[in-house]
C-alpha positions as CSV (number, residue, x, y, z in Angstrom):
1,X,-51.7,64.3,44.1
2,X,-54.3,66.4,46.1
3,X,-56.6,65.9,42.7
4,X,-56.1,61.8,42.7
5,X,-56.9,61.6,46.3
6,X,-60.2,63.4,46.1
7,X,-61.5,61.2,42.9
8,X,-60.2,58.5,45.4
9,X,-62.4,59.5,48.3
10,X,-65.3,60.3,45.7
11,X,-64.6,56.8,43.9
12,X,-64.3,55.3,47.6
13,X,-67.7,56.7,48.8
14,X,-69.6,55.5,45.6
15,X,-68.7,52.2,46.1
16,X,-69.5,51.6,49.5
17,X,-73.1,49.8,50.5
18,X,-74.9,49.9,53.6
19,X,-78.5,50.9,54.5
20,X,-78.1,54.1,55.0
21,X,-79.8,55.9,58.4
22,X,-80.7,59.7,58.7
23,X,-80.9,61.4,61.5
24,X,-84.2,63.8,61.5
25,X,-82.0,66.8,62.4
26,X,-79.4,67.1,59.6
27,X,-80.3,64.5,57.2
28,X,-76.5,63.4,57.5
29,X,-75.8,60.0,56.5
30,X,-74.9,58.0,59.3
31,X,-74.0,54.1,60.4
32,X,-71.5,51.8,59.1
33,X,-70.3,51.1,55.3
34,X,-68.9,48.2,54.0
35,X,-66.0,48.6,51.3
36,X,-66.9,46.7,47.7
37,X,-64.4,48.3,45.3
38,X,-61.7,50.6,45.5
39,X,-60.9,52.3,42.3
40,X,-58.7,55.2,41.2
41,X,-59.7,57.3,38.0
42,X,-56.9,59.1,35.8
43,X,-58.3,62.4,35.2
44,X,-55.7,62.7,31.7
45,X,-57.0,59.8,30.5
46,X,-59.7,58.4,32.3
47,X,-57.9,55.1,32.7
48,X,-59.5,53.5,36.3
49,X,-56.6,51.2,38.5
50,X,-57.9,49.2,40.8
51,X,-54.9,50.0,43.4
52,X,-55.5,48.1,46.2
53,X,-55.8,44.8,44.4
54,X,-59.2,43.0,42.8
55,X,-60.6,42.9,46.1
56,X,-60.0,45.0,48.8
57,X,-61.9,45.0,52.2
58,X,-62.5,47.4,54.4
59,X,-65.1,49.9,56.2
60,X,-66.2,53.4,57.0
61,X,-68.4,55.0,59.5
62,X,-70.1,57.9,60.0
63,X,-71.0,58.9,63.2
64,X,-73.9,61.2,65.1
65,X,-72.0,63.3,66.3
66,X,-69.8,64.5,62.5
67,X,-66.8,62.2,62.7
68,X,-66.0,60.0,60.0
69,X,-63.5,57.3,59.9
70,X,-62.5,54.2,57.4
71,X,-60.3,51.1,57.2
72,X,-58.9,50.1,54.0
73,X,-56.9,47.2,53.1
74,X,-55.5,45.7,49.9
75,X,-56.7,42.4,48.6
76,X,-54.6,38.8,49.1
77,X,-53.0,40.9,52.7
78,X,-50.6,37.8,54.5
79,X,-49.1,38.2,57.8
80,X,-46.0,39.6,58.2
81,X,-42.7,37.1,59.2
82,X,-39.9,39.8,59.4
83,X,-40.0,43.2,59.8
84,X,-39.2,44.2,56.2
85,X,-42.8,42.4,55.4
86,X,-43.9,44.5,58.3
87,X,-42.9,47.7,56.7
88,X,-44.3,46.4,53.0
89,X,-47.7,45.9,54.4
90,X,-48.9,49.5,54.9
91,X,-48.3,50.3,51.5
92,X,-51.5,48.3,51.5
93,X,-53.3,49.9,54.4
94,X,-55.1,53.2,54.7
């Protein structure tokens, strides 16, 4: 599991864009990201799931100061109407 969620993250980082902006002092990547694709490889068999759906949205952000943090969600997301909805939803939410 640790393995699939670091090709996640790797996969994840690829396939953000932005204009990227670096500070002079570290050279660390820093601003906003917008989510294009979200992909998952299969290290056994290289097989790659798109597991959030076709088209998931979301962001990341890097900040100055060395904090990072992102907002995923899964592709065709409705508004819950009961609370067993509710629950279902973050199965589509990092």
């Amino acid at each position: 599991m640790r393995t699939a969620c670091s090709i996640a993250s790797a996969l994840l980082l690829a396939s953000l864009v932005a204009g990227p902006c670096f500070s002079a002092e570290n050279r660390s990547i820093v601003g906003t990201w917008k989510l294009r694709s979200y992909v998952v490889e299969v290290q056994a068999t290289g097989e790659k799931l798109p597991v959030m759906g076709e088209k998931p949205s979301g962001y990341v952000a890097f900040l100055p100061d060395g904090r990072v943090f992102f907002l995923l969600t899964g592709a065709d997301r409705k508004p819950a109407k009961a609370d067993s909805e509710r629950a279902q939803l973050f199965n589509t939410l990092i």
